[in-house]
gemmi code that builds the backbone of each chain (N, CA, C; Angstrom):
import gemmi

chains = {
    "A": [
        ("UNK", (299.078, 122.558, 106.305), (298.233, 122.861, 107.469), (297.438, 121.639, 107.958)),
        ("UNK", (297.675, 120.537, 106.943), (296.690, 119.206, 107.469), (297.029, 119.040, 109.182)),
        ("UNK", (298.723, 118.846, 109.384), (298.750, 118.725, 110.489), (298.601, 119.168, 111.911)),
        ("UNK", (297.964, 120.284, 111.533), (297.516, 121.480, 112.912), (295.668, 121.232, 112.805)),
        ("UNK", (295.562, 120.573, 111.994), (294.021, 119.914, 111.849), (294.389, 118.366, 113.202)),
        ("UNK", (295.083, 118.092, 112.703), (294.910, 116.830, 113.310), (295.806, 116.407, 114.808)),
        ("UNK", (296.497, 117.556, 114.772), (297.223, 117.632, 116.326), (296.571, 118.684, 117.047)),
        ("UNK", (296.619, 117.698, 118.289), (296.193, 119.294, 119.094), (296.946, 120.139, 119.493)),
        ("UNK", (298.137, 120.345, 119.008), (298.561, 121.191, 119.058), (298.653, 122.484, 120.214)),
        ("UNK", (298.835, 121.844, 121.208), (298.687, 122.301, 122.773), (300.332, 123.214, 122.641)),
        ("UNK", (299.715, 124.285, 123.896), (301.469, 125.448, 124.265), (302.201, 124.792, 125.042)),
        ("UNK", (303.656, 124.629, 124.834), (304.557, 123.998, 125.442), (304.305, 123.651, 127.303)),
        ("UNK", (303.444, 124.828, 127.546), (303.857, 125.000, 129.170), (302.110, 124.069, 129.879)),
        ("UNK", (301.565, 123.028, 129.009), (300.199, 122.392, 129.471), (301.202, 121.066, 129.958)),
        ("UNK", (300.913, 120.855, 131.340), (301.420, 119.945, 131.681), (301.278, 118.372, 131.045)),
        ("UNK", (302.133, 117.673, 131.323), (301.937, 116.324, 129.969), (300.560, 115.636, 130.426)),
        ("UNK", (299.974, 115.593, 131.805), (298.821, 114.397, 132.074), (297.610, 114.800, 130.747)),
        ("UNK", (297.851, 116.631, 131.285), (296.850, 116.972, 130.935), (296.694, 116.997, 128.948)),
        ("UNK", (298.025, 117.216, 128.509), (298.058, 117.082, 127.192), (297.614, 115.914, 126.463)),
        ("UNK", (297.905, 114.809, 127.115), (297.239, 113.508, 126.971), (296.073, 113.220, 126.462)),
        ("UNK", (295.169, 113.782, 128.417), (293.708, 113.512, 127.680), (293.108, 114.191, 126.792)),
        ("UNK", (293.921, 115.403, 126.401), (293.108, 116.198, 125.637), (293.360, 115.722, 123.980)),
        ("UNK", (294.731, 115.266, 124.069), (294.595, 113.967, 122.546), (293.683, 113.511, 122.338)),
        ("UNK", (293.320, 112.315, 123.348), (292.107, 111.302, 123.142), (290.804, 112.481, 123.201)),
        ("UNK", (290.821, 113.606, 123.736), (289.366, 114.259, 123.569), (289.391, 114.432, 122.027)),
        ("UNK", (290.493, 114.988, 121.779), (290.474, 116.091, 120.266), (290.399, 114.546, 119.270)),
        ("UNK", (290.903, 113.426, 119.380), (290.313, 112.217, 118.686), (289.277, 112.336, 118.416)),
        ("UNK", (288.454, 112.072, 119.705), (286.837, 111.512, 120.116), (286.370, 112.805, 119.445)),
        ("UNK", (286.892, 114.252, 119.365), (285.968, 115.159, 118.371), (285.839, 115.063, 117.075)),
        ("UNK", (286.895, 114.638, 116.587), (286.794, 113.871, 114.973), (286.210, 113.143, 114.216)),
        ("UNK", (285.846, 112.036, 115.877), (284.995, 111.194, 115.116), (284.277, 111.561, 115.119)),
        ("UNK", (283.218, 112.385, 116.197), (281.897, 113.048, 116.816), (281.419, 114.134, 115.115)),
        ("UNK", (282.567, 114.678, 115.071), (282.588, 115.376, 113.783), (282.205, 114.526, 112.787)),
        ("UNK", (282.726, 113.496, 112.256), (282.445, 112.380, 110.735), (281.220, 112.133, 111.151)),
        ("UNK", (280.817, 111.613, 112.485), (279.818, 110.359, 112.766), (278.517, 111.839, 112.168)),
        ("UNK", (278.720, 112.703, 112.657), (277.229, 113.557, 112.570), (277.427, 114.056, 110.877)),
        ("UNK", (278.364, 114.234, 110.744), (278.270, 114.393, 108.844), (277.707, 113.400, 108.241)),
        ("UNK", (277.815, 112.591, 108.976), (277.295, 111.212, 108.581), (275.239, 111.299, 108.699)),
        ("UNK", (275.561, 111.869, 110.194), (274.136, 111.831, 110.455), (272.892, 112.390, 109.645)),
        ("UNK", (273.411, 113.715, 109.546), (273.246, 115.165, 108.570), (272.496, 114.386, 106.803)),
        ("UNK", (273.930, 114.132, 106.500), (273.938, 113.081, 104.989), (272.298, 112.523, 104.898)),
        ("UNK", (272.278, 111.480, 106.197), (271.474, 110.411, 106.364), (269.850, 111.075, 106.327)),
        ("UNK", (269.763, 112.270, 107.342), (268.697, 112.994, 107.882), (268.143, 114.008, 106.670)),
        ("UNK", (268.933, 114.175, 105.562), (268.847, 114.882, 104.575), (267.687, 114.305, 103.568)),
        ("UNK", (268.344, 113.180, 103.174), (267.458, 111.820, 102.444), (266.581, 111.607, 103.143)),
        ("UNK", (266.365, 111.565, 104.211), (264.935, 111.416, 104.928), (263.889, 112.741, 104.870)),
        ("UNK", (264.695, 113.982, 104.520), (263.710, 115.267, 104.729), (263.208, 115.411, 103.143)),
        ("UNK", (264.068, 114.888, 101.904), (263.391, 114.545, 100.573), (262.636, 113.382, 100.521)),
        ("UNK", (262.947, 112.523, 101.336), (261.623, 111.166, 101.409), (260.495, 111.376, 101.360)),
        ("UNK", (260.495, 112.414, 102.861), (259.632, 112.878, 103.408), (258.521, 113.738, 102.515)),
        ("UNK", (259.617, 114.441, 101.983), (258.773, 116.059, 101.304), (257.745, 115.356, 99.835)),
        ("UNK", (258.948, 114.209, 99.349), (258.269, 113.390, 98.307), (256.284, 113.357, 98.831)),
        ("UNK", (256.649, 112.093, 100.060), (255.160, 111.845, 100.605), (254.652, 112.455, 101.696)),
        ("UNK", (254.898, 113.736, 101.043), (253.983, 114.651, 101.902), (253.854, 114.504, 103.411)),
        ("UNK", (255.161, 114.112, 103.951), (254.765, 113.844, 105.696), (255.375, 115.287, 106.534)),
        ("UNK", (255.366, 115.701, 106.960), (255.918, 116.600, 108.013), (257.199, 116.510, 108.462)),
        ("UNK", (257.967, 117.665, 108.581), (259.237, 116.900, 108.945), (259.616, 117.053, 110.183)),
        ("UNK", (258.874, 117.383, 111.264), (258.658, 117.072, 112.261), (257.918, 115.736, 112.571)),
        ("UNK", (258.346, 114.750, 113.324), (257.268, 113.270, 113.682), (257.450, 112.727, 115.668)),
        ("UNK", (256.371, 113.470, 116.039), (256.864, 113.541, 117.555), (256.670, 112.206, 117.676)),
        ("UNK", (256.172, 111.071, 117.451), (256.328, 109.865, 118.017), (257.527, 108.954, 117.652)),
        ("UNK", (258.054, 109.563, 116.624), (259.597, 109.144, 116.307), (260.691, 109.622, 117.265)),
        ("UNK", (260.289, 110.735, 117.699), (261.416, 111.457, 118.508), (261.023, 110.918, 120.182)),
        ("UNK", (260.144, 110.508, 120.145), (259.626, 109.561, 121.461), (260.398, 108.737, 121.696)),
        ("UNK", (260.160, 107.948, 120.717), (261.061, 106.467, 121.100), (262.519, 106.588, 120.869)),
        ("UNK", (262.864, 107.707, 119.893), (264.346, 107.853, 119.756), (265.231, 108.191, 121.686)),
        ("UNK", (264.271, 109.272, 121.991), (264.458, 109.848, 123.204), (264.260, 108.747, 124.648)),
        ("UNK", (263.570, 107.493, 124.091), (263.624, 106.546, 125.343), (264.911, 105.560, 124.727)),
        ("UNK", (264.880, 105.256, 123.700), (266.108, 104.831, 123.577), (267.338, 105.237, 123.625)),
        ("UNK", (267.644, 106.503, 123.254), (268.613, 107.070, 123.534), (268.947, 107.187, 125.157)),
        ("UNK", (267.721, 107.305, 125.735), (268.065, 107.756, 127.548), (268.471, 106.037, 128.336)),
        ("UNK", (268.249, 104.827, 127.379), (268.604, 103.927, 127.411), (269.532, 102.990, 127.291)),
        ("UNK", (270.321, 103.897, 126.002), (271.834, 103.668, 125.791), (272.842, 104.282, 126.871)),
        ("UNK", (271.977, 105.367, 126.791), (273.452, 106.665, 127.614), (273.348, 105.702, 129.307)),
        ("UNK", (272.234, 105.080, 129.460), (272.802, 104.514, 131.239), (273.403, 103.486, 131.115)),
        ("UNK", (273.380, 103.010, 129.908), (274.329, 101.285, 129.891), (275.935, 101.954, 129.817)),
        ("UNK", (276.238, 103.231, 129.385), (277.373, 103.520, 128.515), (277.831, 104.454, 129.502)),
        ("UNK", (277.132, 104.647, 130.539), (277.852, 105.349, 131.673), (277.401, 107.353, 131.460)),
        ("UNK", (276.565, 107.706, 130.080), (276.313, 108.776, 130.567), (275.058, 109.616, 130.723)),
        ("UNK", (275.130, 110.852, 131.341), (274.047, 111.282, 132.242), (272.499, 111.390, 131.060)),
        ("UNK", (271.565, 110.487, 131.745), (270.614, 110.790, 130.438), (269.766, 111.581, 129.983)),
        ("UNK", (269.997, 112.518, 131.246), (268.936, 113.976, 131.334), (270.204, 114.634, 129.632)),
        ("UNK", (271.279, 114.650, 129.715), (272.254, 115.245, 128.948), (272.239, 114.380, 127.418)),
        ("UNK", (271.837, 112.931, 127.243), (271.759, 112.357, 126.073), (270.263, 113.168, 125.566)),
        ("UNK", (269.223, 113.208, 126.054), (268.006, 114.009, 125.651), (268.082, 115.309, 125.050)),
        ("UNK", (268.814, 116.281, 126.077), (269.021, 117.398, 125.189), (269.803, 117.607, 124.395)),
        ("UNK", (271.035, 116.365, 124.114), (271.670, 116.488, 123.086), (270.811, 115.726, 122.072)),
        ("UNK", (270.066, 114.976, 121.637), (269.080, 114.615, 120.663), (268.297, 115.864, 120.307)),
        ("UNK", (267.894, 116.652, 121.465), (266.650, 117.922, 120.958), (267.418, 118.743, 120.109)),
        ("UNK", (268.908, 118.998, 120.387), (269.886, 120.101, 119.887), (269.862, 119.499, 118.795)),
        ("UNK", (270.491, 118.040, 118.074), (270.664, 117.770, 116.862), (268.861, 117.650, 116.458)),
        ("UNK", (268.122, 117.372, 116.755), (266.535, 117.770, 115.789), (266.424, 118.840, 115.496)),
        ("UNK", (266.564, 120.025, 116.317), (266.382, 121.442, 115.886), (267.124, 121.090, 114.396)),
        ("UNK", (268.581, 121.124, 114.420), (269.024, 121.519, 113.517), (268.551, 120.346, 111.887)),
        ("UNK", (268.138, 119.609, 112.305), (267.518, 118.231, 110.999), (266.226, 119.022, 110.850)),
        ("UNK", (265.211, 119.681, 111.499), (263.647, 120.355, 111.394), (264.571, 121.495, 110.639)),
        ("UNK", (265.545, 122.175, 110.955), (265.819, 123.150, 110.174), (266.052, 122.730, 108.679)),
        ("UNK", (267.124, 121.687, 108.884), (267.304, 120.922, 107.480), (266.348, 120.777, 106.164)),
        ("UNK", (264.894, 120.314, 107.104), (264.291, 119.744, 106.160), (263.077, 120.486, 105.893)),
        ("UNK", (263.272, 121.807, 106.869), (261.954, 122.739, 106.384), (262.683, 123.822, 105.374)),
        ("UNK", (263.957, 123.456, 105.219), (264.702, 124.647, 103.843), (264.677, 123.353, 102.561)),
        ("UNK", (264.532, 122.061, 102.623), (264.579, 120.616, 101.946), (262.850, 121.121, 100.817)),
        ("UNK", (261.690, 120.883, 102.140), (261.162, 121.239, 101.586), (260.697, 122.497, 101.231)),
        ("UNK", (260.872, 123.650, 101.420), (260.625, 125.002, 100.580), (261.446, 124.934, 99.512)),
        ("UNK", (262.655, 124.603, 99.397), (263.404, 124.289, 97.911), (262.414, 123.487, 96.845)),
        ("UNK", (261.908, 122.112, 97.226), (261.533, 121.673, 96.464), (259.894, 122.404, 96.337)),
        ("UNK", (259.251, 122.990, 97.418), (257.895, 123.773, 97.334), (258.275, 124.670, 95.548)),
        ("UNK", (259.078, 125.727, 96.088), (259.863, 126.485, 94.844), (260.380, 125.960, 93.570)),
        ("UNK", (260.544, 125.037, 93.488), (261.059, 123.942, 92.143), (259.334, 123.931, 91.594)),
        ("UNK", (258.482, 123.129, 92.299), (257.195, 122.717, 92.135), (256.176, 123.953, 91.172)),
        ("UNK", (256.434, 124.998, 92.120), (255.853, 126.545, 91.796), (257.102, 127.034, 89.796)),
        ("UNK", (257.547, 126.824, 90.234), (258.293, 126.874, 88.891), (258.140, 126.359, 87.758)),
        ("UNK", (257.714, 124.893, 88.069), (257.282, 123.745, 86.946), (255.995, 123.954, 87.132)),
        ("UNK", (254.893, 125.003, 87.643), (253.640, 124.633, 87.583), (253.186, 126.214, 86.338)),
        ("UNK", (251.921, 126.518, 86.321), (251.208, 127.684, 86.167), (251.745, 128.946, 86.890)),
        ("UNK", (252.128, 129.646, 86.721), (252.976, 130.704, 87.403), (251.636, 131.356, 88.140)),
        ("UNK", (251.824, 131.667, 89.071), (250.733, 132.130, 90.269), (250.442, 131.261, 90.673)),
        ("UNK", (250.147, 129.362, 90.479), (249.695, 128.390, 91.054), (250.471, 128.103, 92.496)),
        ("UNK", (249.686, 127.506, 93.093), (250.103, 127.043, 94.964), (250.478, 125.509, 93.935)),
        ("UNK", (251.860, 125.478, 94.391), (252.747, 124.169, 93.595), (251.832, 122.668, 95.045)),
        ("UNK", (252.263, 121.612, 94.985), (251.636, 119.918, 95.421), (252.253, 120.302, 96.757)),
        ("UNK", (253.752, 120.910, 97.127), (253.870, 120.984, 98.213), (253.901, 122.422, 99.255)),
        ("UNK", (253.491, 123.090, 98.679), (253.582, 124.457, 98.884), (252.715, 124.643, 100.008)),
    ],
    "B": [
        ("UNK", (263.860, 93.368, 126.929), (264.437, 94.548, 126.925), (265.365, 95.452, 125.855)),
        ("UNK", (266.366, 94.191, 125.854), (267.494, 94.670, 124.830), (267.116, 94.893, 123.737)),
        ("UNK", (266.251, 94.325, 123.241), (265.974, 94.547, 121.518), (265.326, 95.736, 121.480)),
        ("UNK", (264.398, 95.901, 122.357), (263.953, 97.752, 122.084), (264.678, 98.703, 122.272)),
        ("UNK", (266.245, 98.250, 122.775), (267.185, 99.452, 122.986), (267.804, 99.367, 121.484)),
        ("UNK", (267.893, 98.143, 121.022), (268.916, 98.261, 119.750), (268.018, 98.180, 118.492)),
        ("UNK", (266.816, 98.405, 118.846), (266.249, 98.171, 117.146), (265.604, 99.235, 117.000)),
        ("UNK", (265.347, 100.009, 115.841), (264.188, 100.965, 115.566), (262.762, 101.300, 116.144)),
        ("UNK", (262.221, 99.895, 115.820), (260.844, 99.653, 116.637), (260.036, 100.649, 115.860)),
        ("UNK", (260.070, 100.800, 114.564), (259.197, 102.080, 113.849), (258.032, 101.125, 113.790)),
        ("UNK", (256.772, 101.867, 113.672), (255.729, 101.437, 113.377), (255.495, 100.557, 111.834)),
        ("UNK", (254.631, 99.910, 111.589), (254.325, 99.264, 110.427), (253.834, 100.262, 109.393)),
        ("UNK", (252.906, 101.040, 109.370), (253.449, 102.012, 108.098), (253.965, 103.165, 108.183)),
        ("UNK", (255.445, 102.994, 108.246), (256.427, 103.233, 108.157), (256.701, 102.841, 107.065)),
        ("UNK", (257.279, 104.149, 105.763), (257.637, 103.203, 104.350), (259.096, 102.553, 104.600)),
        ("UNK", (259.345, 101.614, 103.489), (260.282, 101.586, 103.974), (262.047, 101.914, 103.369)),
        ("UNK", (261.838, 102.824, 102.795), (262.918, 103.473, 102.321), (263.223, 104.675, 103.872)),
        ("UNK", (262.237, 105.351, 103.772), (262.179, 105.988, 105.821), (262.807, 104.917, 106.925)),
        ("UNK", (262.627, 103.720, 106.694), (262.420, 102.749, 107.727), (263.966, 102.962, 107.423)),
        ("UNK", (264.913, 102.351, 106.732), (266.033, 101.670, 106.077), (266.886, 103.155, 106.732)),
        ("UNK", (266.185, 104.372, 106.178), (267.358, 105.419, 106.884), (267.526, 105.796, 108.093)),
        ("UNK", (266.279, 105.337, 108.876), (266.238, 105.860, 110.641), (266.599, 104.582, 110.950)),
        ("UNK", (266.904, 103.491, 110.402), (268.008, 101.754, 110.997), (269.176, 102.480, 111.374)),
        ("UNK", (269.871, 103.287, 110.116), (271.056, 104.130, 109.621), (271.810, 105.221, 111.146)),
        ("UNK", (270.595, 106.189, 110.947), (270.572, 106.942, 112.117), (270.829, 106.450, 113.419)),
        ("UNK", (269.709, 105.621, 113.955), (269.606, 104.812, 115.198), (271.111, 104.013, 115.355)),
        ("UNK", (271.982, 103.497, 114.201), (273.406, 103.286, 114.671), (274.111, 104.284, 114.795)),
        ("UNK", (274.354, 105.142, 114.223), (274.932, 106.732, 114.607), (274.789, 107.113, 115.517)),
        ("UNK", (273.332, 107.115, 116.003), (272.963, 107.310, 117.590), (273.451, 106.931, 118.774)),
        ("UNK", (273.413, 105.613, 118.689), (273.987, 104.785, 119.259), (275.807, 104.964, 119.483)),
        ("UNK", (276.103, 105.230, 118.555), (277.519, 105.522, 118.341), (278.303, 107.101, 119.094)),
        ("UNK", (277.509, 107.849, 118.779), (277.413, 109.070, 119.294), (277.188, 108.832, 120.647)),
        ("UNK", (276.177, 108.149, 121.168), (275.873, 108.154, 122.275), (277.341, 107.393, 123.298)),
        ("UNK", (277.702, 106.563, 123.133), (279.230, 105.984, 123.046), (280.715, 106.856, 123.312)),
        ("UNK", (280.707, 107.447, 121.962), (281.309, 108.220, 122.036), (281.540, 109.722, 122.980)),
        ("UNK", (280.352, 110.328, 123.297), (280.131, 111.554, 123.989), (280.437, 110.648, 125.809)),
        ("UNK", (279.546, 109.700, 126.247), (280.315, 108.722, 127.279), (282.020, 108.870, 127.619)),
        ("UNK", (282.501, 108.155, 126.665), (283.508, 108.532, 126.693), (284.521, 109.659, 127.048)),
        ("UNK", (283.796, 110.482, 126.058), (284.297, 111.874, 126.191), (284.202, 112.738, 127.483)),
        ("UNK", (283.091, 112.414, 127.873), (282.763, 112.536, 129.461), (283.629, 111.875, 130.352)),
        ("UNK", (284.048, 111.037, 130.377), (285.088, 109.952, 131.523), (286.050, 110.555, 131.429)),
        ("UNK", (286.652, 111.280, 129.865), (287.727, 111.741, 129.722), (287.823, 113.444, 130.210)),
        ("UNK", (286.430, 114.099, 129.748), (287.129, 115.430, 130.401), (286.900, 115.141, 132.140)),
        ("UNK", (286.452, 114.382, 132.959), (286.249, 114.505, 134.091), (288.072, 114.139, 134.789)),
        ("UNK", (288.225, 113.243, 134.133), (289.837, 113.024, 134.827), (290.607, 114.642, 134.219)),
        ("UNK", (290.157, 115.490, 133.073), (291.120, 116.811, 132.799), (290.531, 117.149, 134.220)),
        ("UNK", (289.346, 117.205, 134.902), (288.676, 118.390, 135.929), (289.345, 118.027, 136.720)),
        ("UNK", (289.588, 116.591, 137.035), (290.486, 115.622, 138.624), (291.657, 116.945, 138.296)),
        ("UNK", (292.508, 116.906, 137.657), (294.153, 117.268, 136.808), (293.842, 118.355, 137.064)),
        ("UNK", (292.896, 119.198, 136.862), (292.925, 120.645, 136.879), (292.692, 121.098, 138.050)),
        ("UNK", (291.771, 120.470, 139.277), (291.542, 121.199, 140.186), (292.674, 120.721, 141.360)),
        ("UNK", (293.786, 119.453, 140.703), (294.756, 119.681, 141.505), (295.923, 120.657, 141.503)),
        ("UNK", (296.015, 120.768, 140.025), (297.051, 121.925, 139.664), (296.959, 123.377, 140.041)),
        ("UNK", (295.170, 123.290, 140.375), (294.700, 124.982, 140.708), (294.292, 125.190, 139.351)),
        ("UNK", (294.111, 124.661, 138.308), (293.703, 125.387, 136.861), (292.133, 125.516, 137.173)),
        ("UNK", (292.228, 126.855, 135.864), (290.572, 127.227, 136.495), (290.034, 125.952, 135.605)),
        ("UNK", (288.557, 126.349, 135.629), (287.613, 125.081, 135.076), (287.400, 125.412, 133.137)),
        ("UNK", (287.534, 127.035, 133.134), (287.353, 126.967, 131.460), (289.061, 127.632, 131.019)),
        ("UNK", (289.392, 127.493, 129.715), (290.560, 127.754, 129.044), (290.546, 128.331, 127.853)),
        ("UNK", (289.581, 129.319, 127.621), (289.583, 130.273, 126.569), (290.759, 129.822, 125.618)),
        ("UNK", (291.957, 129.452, 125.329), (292.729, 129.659, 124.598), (292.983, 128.340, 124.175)),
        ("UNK", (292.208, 127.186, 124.695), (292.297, 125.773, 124.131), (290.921, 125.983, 123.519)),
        ("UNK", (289.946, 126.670, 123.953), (288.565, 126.490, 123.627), (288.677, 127.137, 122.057)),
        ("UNK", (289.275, 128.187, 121.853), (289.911, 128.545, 120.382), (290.444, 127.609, 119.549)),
        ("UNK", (291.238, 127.133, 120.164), (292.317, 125.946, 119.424), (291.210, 124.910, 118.646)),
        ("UNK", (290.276, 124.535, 119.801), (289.032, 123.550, 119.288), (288.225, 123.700, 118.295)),
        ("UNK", (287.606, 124.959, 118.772), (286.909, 125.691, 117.429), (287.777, 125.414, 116.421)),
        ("UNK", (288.313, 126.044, 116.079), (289.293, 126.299, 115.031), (289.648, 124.848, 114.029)),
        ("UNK", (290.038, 123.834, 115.070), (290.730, 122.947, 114.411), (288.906, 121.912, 113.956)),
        ("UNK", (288.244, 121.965, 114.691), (286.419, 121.164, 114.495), (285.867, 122.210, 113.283)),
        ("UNK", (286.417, 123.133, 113.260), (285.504, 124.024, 112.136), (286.098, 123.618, 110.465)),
        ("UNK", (287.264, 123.400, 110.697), (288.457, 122.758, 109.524), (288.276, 121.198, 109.253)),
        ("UNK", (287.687, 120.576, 110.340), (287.547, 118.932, 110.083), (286.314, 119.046, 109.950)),
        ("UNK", (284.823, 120.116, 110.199), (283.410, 119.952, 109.794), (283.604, 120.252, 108.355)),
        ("UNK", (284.571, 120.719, 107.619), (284.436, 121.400, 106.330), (284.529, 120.364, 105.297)),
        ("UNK", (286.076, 119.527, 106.046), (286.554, 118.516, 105.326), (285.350, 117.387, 104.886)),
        ("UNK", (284.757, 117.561, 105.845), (283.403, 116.165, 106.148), (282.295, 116.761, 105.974)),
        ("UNK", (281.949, 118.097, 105.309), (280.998, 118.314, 104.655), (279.973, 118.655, 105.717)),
        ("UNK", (280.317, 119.285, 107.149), (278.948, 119.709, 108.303), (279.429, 121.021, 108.378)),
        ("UNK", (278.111, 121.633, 108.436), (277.962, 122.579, 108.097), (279.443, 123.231, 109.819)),
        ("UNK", (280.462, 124.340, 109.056), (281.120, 124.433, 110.469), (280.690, 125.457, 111.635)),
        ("UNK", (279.434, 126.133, 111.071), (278.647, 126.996, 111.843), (277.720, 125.913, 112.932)),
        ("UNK", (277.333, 124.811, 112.343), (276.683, 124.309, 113.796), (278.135, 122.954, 113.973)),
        ("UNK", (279.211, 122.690, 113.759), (280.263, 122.081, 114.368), (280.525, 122.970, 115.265)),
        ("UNK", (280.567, 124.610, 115.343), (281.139, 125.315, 116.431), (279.698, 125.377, 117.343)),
        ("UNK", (279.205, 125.410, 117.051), (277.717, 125.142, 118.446), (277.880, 123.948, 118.800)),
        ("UNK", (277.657, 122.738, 118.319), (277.968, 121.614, 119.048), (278.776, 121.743, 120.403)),
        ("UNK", (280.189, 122.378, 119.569), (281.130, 122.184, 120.474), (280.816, 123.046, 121.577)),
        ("UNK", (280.238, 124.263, 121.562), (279.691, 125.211, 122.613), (278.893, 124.668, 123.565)),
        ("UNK", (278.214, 123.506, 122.971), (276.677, 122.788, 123.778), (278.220, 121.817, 124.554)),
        ("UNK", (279.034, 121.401, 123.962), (279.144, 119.842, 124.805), (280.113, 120.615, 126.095)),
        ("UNK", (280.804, 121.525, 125.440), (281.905, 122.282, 126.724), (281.375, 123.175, 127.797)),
        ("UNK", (279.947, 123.761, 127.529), (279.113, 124.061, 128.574), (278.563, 122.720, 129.539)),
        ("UNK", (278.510, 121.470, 128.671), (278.642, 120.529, 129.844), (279.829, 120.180, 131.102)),
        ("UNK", (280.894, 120.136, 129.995), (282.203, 119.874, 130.608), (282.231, 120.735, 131.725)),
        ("UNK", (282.048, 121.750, 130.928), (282.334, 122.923, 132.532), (281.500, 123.210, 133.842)),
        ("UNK", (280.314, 122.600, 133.134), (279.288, 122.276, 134.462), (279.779, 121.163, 135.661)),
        ("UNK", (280.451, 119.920, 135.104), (281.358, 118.898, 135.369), (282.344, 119.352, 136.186)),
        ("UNK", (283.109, 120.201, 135.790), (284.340, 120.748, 136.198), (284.328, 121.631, 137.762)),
        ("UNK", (283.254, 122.406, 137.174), (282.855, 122.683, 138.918), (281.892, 122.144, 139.837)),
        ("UNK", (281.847, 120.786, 139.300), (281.050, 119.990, 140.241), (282.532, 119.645, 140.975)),
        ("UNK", (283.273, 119.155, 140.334), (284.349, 118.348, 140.590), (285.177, 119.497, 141.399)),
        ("UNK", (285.384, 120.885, 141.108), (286.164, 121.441, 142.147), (284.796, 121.584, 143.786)),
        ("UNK", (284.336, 121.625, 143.448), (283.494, 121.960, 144.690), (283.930, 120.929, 145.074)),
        ("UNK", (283.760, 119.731, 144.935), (283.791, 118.311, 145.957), (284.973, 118.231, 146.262)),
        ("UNK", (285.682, 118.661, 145.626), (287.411, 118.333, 146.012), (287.958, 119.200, 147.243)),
        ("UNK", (286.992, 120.926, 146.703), (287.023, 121.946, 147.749), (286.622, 121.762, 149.214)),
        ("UNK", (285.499, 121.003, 149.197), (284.666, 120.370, 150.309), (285.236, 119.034, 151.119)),
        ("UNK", (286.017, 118.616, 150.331), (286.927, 117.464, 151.091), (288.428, 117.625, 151.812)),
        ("UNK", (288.785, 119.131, 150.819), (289.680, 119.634, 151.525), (289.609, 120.565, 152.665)),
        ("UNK", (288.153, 120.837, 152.908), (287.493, 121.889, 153.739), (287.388, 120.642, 155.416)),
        ("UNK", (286.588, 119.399, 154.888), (286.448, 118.875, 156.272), (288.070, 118.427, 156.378)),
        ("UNK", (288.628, 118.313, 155.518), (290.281, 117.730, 156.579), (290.604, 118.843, 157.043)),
        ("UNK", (290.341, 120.059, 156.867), (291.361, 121.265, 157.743), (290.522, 121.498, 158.940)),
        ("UNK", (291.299, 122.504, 159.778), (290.705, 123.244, 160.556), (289.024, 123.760, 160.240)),
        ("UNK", (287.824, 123.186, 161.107), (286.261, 123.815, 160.741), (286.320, 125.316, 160.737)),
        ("UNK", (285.510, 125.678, 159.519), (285.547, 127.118, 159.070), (286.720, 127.921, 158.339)),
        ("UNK", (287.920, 126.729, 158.200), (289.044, 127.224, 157.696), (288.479, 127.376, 156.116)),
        ("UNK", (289.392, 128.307, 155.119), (289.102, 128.025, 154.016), (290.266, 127.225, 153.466)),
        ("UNK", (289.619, 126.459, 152.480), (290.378, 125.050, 151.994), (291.331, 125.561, 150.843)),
        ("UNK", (292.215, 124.705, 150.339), (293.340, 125.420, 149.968), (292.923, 125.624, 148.097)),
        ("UNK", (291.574, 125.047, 147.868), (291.336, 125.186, 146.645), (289.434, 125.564, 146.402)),
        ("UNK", (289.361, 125.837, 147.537), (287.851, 126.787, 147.822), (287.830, 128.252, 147.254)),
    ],
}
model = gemmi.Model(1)
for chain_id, residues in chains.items():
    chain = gemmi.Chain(chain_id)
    for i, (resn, *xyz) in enumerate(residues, 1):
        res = gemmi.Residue()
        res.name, res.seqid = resn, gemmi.SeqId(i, " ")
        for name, pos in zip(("N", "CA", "C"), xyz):
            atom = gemmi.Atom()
            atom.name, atom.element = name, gemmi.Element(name[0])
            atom.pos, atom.b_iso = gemmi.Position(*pos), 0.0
            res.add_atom(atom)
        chain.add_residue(res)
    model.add_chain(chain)
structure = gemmi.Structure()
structure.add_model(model)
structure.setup_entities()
């Protein structure tokens, strides 16, 4: 089945232009796919960094400058930057989700290793 | 200019094990940001292809195919495939916003070459 992963595997009757670009799309989703597993990985270690020194895992002045830079790349690179923004807000939701289950795991570890009834360091 | 598009620019205390993983990110970003560009140039020539053929703007039965085959390559690569299939929901609600930008204008260009008030042959 690897190879119905990796072809797109289009119905005989999609005309060829169109079968084409949709190769190079279903490519460009693969990578889009690794690059954010990648991201995920990365954003993970930052939500135990975090939880370590007690910072929030929300940081709106990080997401400031991410969001002017990002709206900075997308016009050199040709795309719309109202659309690079809310695709940054879409992937934070899901990293704030990440790292507020990051830290209640480790809140719960803490409460475990402490006095049973005690409010655990990050709790 | 350029260097505040390509560098972090985190504040000074900023630790720096945090610092070292949002360097990390900010190329991913960057990369992503690239990539989705792309991806954009590319579904806009499917919208050119489609609104000459008469194809509508969405394809339920490729939009399956996608899912399907992004939910099997988020697994392989370790993202979660419940938000690989939202992604893909967020970026093809763009596409398709695209798509009928692109038939309208095509509709509207085929509207002033005909007869005024005629309807155009893909309106």
């Amino acid at each position: 089945m690897t190879e119905g992963i990796h072809r797109s595997n289009e119905p005989a009757e999609v005309p060829g232009e169109l079968r084409e670009a949709r190769a190079t799309i279903d490519n460009i989703d693969a990578a889009l796919v690794h690059l954010l597993a990648e991201r995920f990985r990365c954003t993970k270690k930052v939500g135990v960094i975090k939880a370590h020194l007690n910072l929030p895992p929300s940081d709106p002045g990080r997401e400031e400058r991410q969001v002017a830079r990002l709206r900075a790349l997308a016009e050199e690179a040709g795309l719309d930057p109202v659309f690079a923004e809310k695709f940054l807000k879409f992937i934070v939701e899901e990293v704030i989700r990440h790292h507020e289950d990051i830290a209640g795991t480790m809140a719960e570890d803490g409460a475990q290793q402490a006095v049973p009834g005690a409010v655990g360091p990050r709790a």
